[in-house]
Each structure stands twice: as structure tokens, then as C-alpha cells.
PQR file with spaces between the fields and no chain letter, atoms N, CA, C, O and H, PARSE charges and radii, in Angstrom:
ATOM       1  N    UNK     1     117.369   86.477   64.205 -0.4000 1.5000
ATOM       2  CA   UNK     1     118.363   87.312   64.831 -0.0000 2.0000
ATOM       3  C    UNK     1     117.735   88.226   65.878  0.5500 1.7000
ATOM       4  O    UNK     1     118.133   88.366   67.035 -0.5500 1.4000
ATOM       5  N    UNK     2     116.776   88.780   65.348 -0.4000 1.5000
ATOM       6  CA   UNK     2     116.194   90.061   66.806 -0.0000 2.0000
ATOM       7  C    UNK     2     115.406   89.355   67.737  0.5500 1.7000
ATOM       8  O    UNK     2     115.502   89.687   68.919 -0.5500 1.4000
ATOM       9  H    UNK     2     116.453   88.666   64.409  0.4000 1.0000
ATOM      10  N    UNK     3     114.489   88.255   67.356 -0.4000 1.5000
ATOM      11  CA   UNK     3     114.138   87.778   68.939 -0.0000 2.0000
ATOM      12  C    UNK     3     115.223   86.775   69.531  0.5500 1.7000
ATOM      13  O    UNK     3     115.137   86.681   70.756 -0.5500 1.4000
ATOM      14  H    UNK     3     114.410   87.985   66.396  0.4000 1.0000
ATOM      15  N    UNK     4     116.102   86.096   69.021 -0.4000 1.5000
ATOM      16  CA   UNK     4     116.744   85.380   69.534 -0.0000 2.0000
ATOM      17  C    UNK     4     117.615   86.619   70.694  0.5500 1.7000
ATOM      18  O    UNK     4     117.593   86.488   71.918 -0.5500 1.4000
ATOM      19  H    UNK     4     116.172   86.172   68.026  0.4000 1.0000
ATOM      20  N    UNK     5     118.250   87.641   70.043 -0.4000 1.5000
ATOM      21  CA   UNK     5     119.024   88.616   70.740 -0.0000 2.0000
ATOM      22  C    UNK     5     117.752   89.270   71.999  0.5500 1.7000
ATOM      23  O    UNK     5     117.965   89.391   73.205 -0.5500 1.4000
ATOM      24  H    UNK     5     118.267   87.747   69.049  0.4000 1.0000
ATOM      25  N    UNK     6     116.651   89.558   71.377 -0.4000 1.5000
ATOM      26  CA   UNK     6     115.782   90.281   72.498 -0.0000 2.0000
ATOM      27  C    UNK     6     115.458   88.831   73.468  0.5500 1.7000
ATOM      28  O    UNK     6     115.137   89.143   74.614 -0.5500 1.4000
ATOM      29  H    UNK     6     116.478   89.459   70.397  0.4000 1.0000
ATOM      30  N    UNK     7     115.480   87.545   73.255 -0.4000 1.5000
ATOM      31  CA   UNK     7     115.390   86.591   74.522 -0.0000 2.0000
ATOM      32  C    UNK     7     116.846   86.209   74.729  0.5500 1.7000
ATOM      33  O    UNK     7     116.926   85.398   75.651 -0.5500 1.4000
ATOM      34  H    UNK     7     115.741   87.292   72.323  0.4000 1.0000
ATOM      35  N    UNK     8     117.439   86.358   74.461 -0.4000 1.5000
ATOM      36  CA   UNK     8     118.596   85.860   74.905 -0.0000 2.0000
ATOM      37  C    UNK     8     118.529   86.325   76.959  0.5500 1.7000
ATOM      38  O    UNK     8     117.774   87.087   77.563 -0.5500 1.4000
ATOM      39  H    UNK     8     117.374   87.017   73.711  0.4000 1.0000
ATOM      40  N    UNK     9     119.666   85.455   77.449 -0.4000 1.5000
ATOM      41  CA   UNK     9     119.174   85.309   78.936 -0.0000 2.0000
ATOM      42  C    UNK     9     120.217   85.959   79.941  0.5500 1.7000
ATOM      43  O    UNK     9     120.574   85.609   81.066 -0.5500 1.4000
ATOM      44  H    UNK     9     120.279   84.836   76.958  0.4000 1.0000
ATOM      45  N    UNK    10     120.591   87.066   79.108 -0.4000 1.5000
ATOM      46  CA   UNK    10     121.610   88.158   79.468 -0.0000 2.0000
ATOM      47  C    UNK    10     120.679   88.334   80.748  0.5500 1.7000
ATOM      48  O    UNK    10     119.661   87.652   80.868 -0.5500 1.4000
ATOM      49  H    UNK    10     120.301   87.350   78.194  0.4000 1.0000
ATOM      50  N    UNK    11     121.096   89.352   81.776 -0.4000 1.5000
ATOM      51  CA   UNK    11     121.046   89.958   83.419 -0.0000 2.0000
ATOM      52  C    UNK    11     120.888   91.035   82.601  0.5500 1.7000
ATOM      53  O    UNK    11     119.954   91.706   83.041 -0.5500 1.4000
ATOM      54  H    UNK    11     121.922   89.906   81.678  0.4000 1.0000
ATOM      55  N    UNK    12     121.560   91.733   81.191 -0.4000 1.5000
ATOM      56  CA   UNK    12     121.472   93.390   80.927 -0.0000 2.0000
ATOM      57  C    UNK    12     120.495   93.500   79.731  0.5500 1.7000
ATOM      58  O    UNK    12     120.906   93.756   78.599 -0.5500 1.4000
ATOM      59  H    UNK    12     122.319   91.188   80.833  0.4000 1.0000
ATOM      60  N    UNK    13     119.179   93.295   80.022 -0.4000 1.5000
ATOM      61  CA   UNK    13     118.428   93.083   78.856 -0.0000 2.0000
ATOM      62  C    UNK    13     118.110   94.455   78.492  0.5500 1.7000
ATOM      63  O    UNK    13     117.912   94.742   77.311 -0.5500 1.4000
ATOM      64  H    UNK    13     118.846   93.087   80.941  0.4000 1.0000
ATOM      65  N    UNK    14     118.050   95.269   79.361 -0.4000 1.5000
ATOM      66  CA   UNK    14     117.889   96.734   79.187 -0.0000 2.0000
ATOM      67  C    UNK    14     118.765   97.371   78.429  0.5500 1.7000
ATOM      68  O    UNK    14     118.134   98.212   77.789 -0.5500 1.4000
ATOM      69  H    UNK    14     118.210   95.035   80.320  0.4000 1.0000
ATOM      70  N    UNK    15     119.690   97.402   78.215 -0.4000 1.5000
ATOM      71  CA   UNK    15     120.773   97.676   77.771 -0.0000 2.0000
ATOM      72  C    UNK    15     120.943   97.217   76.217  0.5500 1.7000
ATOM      73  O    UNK    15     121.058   98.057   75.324 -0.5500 1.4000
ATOM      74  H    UNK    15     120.202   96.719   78.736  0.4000 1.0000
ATOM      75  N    UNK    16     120.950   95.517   75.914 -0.4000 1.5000
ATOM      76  CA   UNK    16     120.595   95.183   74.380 -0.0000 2.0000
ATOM      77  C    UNK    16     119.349   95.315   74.109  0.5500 1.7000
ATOM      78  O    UNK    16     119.246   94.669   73.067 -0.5500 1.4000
ATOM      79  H    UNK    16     120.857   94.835   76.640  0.4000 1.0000
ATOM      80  N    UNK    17     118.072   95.827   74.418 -0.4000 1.5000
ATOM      81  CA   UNK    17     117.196   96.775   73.968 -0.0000 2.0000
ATOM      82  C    UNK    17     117.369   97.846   73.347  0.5500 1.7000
ATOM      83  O    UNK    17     116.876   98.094   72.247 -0.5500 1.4000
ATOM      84  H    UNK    17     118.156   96.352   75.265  0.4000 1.0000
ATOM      85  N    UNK    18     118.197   98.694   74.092 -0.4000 1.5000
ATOM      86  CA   UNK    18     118.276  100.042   74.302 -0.0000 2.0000
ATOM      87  C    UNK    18     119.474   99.692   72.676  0.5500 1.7000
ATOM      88  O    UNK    18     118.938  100.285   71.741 -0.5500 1.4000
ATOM      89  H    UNK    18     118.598   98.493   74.986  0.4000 1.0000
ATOM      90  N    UNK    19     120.017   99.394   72.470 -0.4000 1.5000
ATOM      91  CA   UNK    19     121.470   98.924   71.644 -0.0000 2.0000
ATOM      92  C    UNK    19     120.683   99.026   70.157  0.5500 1.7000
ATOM      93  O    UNK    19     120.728   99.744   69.158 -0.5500 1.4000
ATOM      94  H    UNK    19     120.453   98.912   73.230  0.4000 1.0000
ATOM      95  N    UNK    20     119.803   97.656   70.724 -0.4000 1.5000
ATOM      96  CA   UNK    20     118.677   97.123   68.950 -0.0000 2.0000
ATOM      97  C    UNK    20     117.984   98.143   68.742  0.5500 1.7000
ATOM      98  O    UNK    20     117.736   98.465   67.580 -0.5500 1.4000
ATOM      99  H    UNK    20     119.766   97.073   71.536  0.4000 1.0000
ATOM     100  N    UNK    21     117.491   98.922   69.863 -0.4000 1.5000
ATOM     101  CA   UNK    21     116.499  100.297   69.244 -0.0000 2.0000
ATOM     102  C    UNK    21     117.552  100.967   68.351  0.5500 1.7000
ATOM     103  O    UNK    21     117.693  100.807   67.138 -0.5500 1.4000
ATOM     104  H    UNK    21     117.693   98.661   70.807  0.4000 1.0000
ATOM     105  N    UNK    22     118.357  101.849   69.286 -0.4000 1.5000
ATOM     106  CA   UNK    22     119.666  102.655   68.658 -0.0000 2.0000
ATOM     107  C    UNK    22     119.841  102.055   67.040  0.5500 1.7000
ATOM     108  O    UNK    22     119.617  102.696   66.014 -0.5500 1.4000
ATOM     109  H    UNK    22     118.242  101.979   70.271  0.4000 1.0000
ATOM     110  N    UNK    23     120.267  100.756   67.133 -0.4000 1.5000
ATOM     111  CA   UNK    23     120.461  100.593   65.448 -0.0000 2.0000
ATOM     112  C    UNK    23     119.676   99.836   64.546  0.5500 1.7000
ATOM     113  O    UNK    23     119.899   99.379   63.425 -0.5500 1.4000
ATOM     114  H    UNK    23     120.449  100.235   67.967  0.4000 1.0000
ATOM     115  N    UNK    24     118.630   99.814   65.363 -0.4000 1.5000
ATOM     116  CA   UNK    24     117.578  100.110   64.193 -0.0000 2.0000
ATOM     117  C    UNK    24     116.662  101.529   63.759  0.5500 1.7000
ATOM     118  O    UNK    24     115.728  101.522   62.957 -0.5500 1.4000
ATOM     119  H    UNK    24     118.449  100.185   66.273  0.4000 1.0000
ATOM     120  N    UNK    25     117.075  102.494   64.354 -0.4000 1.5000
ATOM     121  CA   UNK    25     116.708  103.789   64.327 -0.0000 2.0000
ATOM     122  C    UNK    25     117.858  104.035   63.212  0.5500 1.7000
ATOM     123  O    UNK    25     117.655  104.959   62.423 -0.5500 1.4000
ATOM     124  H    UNK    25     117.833  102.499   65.006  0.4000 1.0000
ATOM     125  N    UNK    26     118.942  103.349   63.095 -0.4000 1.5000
ATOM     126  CA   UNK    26     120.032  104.032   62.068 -0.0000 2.0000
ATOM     127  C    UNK    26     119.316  103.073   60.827  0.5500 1.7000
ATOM     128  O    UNK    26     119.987  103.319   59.825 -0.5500 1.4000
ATOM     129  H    UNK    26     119.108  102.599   63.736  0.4000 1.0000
ATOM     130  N    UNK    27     118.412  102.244   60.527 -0.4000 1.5000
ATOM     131  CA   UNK    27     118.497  102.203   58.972 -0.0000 2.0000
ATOM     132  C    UNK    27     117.343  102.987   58.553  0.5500 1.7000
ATOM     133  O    UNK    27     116.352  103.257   59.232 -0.5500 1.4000
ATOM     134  H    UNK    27     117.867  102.043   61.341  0.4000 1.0000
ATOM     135  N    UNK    28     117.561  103.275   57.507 -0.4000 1.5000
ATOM     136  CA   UNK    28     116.249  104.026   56.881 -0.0000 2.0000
ATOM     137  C    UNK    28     115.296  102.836   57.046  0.5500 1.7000
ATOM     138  O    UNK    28     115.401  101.638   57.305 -0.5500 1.4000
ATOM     139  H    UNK    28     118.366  103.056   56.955  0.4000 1.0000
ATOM     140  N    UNK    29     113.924  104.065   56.670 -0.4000 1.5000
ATOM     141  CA   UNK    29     112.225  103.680   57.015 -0.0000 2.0000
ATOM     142  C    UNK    29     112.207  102.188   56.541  0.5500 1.7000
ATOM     143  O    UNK    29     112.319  101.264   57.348 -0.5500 1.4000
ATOM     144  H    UNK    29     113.839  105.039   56.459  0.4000 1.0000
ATOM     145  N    UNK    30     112.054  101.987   55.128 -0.4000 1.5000
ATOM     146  CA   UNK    30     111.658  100.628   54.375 -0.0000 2.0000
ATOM     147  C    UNK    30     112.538   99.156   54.908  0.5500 1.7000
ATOM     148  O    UNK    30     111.896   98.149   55.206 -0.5500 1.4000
ATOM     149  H    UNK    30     111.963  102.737   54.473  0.4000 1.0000
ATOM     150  N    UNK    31     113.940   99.181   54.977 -0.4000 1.5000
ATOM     151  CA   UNK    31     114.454   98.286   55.187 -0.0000 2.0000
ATOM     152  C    UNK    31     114.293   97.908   56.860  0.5500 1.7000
ATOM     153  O    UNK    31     114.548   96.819   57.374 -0.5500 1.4000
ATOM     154  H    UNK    31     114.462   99.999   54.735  0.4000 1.0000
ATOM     155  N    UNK    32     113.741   99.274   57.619 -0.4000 1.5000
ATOM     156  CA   UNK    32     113.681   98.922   58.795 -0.0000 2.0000
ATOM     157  C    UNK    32     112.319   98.233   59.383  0.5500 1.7000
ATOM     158  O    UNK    32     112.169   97.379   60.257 -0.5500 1.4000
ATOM     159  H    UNK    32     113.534  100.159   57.202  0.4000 1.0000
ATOM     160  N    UNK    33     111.556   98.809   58.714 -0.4000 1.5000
ATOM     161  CA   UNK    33     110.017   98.043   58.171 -0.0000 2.0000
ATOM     162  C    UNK    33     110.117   96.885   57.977  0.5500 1.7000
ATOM     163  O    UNK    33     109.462   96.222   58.781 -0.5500 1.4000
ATOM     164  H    UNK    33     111.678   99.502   58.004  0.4000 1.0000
ATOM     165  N    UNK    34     110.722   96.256   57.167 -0.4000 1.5000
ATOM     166  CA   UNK    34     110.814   95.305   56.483 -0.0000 2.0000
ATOM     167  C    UNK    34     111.157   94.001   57.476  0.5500 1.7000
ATOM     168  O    UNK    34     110.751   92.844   57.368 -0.5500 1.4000
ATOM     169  H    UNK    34     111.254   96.795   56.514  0.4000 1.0000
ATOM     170  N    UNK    35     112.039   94.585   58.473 -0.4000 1.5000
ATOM     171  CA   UNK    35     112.854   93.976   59.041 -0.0000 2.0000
ATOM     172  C    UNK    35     111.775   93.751   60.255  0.5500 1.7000
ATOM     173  O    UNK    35     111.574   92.659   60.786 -0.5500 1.4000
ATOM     174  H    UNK    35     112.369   95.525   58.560  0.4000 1.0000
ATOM     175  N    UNK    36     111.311   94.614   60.500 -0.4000 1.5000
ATOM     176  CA   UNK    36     110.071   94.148   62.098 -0.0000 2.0000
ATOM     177  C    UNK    36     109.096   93.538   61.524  0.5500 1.7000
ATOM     178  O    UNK    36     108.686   92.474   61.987 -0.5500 1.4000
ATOM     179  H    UNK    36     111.474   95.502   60.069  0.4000 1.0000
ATOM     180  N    UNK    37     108.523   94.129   60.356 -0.4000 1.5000
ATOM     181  CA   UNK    37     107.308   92.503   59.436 -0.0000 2.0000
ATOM     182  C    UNK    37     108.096   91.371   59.683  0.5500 1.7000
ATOM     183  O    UNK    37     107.611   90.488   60.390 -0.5500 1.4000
ATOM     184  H    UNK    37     108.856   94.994   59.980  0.4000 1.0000
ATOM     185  N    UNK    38     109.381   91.222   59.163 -0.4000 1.5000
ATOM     186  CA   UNK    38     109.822   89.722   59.003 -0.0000 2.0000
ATOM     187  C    UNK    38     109.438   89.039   60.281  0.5500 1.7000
ATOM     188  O    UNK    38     108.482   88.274   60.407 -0.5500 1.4000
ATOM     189  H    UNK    38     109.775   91.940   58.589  0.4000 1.0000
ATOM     190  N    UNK    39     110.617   89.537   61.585 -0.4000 1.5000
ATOM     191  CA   UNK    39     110.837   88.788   62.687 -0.0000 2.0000
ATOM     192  C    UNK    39     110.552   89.540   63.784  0.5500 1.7000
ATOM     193  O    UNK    39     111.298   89.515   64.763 -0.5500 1.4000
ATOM     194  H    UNK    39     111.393   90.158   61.483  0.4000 1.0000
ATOM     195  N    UNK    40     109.462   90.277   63.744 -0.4000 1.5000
ATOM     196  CA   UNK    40     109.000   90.870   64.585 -0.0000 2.0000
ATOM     197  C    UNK    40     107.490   89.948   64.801  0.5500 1.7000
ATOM     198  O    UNK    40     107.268   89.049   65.612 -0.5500 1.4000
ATOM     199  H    UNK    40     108.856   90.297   62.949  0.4000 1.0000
ATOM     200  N    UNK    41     106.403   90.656   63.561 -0.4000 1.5000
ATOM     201  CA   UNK    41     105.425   90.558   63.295 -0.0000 2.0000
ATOM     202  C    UNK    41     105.100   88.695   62.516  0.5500 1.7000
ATOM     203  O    UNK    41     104.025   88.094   62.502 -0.5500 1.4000
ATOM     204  H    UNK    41     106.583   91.386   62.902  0.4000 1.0000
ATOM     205  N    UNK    42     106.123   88.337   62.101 -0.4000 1.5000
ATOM     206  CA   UNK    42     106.398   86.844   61.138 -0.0000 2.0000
ATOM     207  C    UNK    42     105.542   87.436   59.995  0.5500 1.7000
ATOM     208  O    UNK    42     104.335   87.197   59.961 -0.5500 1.4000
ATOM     209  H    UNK    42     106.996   88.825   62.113  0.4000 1.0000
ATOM     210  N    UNK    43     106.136   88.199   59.064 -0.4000 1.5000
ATOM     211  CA   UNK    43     105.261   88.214   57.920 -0.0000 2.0000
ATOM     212  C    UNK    43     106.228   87.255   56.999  0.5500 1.7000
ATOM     213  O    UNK    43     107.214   86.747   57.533 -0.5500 1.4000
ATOM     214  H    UNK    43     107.117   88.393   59.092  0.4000 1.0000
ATOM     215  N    UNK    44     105.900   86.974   55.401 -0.4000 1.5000
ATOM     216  CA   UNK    44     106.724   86.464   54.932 -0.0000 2.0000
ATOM     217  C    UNK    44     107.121   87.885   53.890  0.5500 1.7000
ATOM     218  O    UNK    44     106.526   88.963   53.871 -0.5500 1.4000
ATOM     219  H    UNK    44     105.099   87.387   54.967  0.4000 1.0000
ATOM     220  N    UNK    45     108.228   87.496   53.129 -0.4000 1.5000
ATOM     221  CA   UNK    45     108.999   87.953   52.323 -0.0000 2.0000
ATOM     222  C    UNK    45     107.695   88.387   51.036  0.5500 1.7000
ATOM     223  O    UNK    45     107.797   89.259   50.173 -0.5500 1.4000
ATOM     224  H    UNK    45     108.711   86.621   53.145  0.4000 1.0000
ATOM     225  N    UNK    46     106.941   87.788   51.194 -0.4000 1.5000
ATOM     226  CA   UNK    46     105.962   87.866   49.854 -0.0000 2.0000
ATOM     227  C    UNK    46     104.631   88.792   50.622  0.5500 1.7000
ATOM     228  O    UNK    46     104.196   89.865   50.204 -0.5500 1.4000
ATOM     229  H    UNK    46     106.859   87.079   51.895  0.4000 1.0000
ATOM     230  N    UNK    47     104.253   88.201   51.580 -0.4000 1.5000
ATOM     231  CA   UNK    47     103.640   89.708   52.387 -0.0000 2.0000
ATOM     232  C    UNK    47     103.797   90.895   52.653  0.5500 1.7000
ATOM     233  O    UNK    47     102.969   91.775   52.888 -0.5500 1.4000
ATOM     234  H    UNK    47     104.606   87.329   51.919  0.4000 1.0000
ATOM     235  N    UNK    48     105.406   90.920   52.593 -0.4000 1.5000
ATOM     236  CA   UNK    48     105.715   92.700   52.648 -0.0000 2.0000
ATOM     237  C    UNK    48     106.221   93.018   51.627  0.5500 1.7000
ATOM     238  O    UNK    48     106.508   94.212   51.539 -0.5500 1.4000
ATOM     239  H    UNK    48     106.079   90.205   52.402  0.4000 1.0000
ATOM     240  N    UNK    49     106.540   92.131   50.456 -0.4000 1.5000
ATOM     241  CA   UNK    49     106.343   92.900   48.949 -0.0000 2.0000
ATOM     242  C    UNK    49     104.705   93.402   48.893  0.5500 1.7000
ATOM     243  O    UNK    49     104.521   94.594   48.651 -0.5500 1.4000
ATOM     244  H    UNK    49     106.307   91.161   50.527  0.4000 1.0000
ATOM     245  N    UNK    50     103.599   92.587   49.095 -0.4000 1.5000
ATOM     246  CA   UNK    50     102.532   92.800   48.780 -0.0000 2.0000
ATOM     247  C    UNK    50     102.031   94.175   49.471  0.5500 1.7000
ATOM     248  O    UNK    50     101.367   94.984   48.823 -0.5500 1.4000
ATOM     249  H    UNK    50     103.750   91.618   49.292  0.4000 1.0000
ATOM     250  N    UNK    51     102.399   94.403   50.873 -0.4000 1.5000
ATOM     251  CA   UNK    51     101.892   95.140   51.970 -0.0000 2.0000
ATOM     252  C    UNK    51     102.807   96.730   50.909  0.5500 1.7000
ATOM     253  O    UNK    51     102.214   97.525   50.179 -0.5500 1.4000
ATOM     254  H    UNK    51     102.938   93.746   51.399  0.4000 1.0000
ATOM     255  N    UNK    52     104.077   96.707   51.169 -0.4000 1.5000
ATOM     256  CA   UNK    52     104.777   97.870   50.573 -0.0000 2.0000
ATOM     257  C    UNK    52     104.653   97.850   49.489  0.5500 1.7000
ATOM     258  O    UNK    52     105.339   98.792   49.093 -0.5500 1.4000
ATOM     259  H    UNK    52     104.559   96.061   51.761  0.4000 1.0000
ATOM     260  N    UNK    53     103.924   97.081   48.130 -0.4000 1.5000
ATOM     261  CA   UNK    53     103.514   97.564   46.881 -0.0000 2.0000
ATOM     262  C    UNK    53     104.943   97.671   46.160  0.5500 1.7000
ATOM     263  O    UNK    53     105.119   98.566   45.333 -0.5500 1.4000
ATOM     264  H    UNK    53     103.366   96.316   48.451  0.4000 1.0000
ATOM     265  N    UNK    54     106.172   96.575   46.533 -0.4000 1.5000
ATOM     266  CA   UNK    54     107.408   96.485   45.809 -0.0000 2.0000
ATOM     267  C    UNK    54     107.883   94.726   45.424  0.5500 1.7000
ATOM     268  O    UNK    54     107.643   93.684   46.034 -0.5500 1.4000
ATOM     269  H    UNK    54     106.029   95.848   47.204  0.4000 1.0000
ATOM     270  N    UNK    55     108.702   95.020   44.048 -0.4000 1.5000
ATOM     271  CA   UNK    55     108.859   93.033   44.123 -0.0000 2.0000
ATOM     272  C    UNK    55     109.621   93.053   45.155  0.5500 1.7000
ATOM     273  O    UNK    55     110.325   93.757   45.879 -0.5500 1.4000
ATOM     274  H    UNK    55     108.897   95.867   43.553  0.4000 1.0000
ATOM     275  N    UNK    56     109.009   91.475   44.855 -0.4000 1.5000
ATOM     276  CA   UNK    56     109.724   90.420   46.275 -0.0000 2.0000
ATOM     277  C    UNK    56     111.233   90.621   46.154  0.5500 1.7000
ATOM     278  O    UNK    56     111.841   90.833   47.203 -0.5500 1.4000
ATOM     279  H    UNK    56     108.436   90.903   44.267  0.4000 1.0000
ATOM     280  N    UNK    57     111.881   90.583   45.063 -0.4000 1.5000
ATOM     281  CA   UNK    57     113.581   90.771   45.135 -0.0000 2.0000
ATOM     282  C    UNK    57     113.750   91.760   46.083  0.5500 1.7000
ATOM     283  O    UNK    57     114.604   91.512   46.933 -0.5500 1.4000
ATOM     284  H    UNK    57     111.387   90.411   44.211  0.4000 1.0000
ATOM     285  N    UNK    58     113.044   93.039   46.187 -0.4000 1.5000
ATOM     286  CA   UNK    58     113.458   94.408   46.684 -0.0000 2.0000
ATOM     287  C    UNK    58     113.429   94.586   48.083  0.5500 1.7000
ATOM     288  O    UNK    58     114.055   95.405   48.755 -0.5500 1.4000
ATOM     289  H    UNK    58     112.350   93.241   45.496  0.4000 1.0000
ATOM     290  N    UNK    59     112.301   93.368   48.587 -0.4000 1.5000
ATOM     291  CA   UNK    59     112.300   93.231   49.954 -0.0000 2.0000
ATOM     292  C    UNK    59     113.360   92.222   50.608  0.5500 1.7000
ATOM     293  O    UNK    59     113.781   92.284   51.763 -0.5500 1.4000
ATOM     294  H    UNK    59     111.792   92.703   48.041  0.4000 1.0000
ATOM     295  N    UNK    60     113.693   91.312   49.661 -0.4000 1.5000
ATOM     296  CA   UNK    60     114.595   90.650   49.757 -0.0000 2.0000
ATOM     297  C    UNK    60     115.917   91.410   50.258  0.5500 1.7000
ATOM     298  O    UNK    60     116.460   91.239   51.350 -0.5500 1.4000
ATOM     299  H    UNK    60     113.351   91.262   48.723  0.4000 1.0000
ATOM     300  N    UNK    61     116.301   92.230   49.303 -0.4000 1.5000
ATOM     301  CA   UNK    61     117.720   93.252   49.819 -0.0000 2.0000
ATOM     302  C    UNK    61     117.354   93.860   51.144  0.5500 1.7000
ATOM     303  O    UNK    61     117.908   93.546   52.197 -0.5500 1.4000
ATOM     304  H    UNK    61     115.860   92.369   48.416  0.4000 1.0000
ATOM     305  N    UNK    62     116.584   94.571   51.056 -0.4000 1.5000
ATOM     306  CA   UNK    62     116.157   95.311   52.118 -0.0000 2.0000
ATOM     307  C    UNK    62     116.621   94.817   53.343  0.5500 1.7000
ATOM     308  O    UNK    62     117.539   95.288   54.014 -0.5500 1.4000
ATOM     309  H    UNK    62     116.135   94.826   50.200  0.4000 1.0000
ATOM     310  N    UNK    63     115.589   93.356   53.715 -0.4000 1.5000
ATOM     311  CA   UNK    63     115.493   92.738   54.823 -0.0000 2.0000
ATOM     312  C    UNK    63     117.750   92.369   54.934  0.5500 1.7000
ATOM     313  O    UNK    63     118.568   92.824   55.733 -0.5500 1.4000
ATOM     314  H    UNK    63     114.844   92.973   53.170  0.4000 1.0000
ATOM     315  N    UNK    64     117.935   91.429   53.770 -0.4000 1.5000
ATOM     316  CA   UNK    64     119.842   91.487   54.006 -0.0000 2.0000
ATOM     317  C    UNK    64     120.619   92.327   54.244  0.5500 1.7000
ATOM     318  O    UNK    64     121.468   92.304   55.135 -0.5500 1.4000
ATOM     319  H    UNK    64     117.271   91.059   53.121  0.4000 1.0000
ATOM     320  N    UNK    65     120.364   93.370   53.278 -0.4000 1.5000
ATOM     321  CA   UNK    65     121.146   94.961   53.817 -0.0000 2.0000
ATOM     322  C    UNK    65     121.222   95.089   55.536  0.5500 1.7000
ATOM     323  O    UNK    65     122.064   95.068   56.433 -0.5500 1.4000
ATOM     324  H    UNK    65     119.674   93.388   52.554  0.4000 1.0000
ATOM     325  N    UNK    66     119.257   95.283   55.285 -0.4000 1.5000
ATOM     326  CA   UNK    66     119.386   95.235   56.826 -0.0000 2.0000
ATOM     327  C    UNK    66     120.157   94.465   57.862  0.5500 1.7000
ATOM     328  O    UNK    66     121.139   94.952   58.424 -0.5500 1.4000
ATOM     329  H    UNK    66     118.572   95.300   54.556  0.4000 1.0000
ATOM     330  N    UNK    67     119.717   93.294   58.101 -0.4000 1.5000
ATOM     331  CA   UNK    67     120.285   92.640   59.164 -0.0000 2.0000
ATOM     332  C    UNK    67     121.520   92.437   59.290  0.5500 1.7000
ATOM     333  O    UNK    67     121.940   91.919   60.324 -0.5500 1.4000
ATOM     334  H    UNK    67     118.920   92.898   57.645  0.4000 1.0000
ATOM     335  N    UNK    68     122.784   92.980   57.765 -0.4000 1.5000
ATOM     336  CA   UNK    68     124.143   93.261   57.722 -0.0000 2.0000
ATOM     337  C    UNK    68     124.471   94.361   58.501  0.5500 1.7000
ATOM     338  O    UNK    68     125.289   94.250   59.414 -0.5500 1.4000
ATOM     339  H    UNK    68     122.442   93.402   56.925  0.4000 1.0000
ATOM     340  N    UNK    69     123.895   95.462   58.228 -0.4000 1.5000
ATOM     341  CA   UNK    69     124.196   96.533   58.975 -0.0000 2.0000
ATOM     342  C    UNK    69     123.793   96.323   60.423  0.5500 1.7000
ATOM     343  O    UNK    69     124.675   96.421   61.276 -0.5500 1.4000
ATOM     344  H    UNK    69     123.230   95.551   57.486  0.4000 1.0000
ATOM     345  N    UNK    70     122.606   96.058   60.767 -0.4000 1.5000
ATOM     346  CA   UNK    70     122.252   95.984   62.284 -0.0000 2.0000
ATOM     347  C    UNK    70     122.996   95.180   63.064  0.5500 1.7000
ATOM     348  O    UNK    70     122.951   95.354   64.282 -0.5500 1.4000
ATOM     349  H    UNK    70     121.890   95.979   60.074  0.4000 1.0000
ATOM     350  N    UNK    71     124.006   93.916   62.378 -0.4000 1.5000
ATOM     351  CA   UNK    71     124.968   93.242   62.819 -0.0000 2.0000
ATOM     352  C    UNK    71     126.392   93.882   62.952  0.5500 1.7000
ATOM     353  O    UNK    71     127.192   93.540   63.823 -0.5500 1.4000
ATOM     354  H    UNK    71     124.043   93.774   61.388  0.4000 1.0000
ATOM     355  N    UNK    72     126.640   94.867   61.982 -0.4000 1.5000
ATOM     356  CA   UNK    72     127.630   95.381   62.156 -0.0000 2.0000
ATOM     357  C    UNK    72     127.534   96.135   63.657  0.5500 1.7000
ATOM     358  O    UNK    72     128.210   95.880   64.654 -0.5500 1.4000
ATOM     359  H    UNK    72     125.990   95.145   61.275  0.4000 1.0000
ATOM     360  N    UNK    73     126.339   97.279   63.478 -0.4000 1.5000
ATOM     361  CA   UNK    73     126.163   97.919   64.377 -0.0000 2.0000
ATOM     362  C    UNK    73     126.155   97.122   65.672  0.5500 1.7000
ATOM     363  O    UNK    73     126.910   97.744   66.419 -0.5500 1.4000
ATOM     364  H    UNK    73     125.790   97.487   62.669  0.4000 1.0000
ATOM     365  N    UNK    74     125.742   96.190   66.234 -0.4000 1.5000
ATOM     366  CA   UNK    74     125.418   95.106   67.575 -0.0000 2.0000
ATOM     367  C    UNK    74     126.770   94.669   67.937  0.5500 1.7000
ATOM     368  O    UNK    74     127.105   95.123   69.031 -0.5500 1.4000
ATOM     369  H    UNK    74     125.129   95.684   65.627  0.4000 1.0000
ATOM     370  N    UNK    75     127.702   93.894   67.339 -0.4000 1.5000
ATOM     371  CA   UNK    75     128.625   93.645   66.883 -0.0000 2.0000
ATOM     372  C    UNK    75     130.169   94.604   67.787  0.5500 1.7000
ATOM     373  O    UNK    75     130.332   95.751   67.373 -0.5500 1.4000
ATOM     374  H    UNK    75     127.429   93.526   66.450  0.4000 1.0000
ATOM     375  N    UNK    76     130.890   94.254   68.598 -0.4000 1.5000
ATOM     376  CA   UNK    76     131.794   95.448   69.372 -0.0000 2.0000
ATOM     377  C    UNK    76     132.554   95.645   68.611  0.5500 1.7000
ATOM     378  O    UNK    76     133.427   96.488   68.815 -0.5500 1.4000
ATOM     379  H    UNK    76     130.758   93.322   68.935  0.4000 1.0000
């Protein structure tokens, strides 16, 4: 979802930058973490349980919560 949206071949890339920052500044620290290891950085799901010292289920929510809300938020 976030690099496909950050390459996507929009003319207003400045703008859905500026959008994905904005709501990813709205989730809290961990799930937002979670979310730039995944598909930012390519960690796996079992690397950032290991890295944040939480089970894998917990990163699991995290990362879904997340990308529900950041969709809501993107989303008109």
C-alpha cells in the first residue's frame, strides 16, 4: 500500500506525500513503526516482533489496525 501510493504516477506527488506523512503522524509510535519496518524498510512480521521485543500476533494487529486507519484517513 505505501510504496505503491508513494510511486503511483500522479503529476501531485507532493501533495500524497504531504497526505501519507499527515496520517501517519496520526497513528501512535508502535503501529506506526511497525508499519515503515514492514513496507518501508521490508522487514518481516517476525523481525519486528523480534526488533520491538513483542509476539508476532501483536505486530500483526498493529501493522492491520494500521493500514485500516491510514486507509481511512487517504481515502476522501
Amino acid at each position: 500500500m505505501l510504496l505503491s501510493f508513494a510511486a503511483s504516477g500522479s503529476t501531485d506527488r507532493g501533495a500524497e506525500m504531504a497526505a501519507l506523512q499527515r496520517c501517519l503522524a496520526e497513528l501512535d509510535e508502535q503501529p506506526r513503526r511497525a508499519i515503515l519496518l514492514a513496507y518501508l524498510y521490508g522487514f518481516t512480521r517476525e523481525e519486528i516482533s523480534a526488533d520491538c521485543a513483542v509476539p508476532l500476533g501483536t505486530v500483526k494487529s498493529w501493522v492491520r489496525r494500521g493500514l485500516e486507519r491510514l486507509k481511512r484517513c487517504l481515502d476522501p
